[in-house]
Each structure stands twice: as C-alpha cells, then as structure tokens.
N, C-alpha and C positions, 0 to 999 in steps of 0.2 A: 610542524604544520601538515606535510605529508602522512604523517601515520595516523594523524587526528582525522583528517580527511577521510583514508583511507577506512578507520574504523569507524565513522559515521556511515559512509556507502555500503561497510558491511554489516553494520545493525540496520539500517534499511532495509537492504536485502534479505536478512532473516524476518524482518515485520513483515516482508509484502509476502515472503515463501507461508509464514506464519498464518496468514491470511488469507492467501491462495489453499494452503492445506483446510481450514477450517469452512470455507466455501466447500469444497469438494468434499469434508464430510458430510455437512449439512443438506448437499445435492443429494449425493448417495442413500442419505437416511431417508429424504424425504420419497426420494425416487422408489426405495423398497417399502417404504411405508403405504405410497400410492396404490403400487404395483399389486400389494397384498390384499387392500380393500376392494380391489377394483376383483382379483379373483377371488375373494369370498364374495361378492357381490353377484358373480355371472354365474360361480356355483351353487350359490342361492336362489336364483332365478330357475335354472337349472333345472333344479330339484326340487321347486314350486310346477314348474313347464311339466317335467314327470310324472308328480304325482297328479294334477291336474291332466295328464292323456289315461291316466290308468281307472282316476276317478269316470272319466268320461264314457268308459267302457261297462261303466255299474250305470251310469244314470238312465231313468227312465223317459223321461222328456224332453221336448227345446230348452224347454222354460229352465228346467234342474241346470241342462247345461250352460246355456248361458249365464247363470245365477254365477255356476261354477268358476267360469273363465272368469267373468269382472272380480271375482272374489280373490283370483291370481293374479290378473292384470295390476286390481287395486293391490295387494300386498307389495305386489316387485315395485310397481312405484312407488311406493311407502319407501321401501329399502332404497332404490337411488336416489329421492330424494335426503333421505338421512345419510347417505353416501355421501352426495355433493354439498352439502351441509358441513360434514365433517372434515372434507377435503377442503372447503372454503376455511374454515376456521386454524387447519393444519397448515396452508398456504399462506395467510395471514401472518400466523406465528414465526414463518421460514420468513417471510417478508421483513417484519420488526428484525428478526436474528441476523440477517441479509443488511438489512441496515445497519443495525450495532453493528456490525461486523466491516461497514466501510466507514462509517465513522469513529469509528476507533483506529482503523488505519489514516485517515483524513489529519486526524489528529496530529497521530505521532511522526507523519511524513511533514505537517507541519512542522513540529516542534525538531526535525532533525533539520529540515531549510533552515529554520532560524539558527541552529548549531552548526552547520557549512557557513553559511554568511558571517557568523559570529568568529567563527576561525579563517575564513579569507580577512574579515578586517585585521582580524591579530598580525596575519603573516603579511598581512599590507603594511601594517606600521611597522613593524618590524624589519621587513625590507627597508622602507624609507630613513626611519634608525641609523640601520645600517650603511646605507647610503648616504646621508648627512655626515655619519660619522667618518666614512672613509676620505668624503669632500674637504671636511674640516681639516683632519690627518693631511689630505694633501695639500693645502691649502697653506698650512700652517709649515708645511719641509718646501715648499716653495718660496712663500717668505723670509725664512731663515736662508735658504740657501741663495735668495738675490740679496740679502741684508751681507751675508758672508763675502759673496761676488762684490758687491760695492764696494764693503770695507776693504776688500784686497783693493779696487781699483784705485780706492784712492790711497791707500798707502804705497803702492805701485807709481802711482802718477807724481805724491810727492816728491819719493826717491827720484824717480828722474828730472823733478823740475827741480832737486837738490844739489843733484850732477850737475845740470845744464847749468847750473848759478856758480857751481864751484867752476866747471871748465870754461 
C-alpha cells in the first residue's frame, strides 16, 4: 500500500513538473515571438519616420508634405494594426494550448485521486482483514484455553470430592 501510494505521488509529481515545463515553453515561445514582432514593427516605423524626414527635404510644398506624412502615418498604422491582429490570433492560440494544457493536467490529477482513494480503500480492508483475523485467532486460544481451564477444574474438583468421599 505504501509503495503504491508512494508511486502515485510520484507520477503526480512528474505530470504537474510535466506541465509546469510545457507552460514555461509555451511562455517563452510566445514571449520571443511577441518580442520579435513588436521589433520589426518599431524598425519599420523607423524606417518609414526616416525615409519620410529625408523625403521632406525634396518636397516643394505644404500640401506635398502633408500628403507625405499621412501617407506614413497611414502605412505605420496599417502595420500595427496587422500587428495586433496577429498577436491577438497568436494569443488566442497560447490560450486554447494554455487550456489543453490544464485540462489535460485536470484530468490525470483526477484519475490519480481516484487511484489514491482506490488504494486507501484496499489498505483499509485489508487492515480490517487482518484485524478480524487476528480477533478470531484470539478469540478462538481464549476459548480453548478456558475450555482447557474448566476441564482441568472439574476433573480437579472430582478428585477431591473423590478423596473427601473416600476419607
């Protein structure tokens, strides 16, 4: 019972480490995944911001340059919002993975409850078993041994009321 115990606690403990590891990849992926879009993203802006001061120094007009700017302005927002687009749909995906990933533990923490509880009741009857059996065992040399005691007494007590009759 104890070893059974024992190596339910520690399949356990390798499902919840198991789990715990596969969070902490799917963190990390997501986290360098973020990270990378978010700097192509500002080095894109960047480099629209750039070339829009450089263009600004050829234009001839208000009108050319403001055409110009809205023309970056509109591009970079284009680009964050297909940014956050994409990060919403890759957050998503972490999210379902995130999920699988505790119900799949949820599970197996269940079904390893039900296998503790199922080996406490064994070692419960088992005990009790053995506990009945050792009661009966005693039960039964007690018996015998006042069955024993009796019988000596009265073949003891006839002797002397055999004496008493003879003297």
């Amino acid at each position: 019972m104890q070893n059974e115990m024992m190596n339910i606690m520690k399949q356990f403990s390798d499902s919840a480490l198991a789990s715990a590891k596969k969070i902490g990849d799917l963190n990390l992926k997501t986290f360098e995944t973020l990270a990378t879009k978010q700097a192509e993203l500002v080095k894109s802006c960047v480099e629209m911001g750039t070339k829009n001061a450089e263009a600004a120094t050829k234009v001839k007009d208000l009108n050319e340059l403001t055409a110009l700017q809205q023309e970056v302005t509109r591009a970079c927002g284009e680009k964050w919002v297909a940014n956050m687009r994409e990060a919403t749909e890759m957050l998503t995906s972490v999210r379902d993975e995130l999920t699988a990933i505790m119900e799949e533990a949820a599970k197996y923490t269940q079904e390893k409850a039900e296998q503790a509880v199922e080996a406490g009741k064994k070692a419960a009857t088992a005990a009790v078993e053995k506990t009945t059996e050792a009661v009966e065992k005693a039960t039964a040399e007690v018996v015998e041994m006042t069955k024993e005691a009796a019988e000596k007494t009265v073949e003891v007590t006839k002797k002397a009321a055999a004496k008493a009759k003879d003297a």
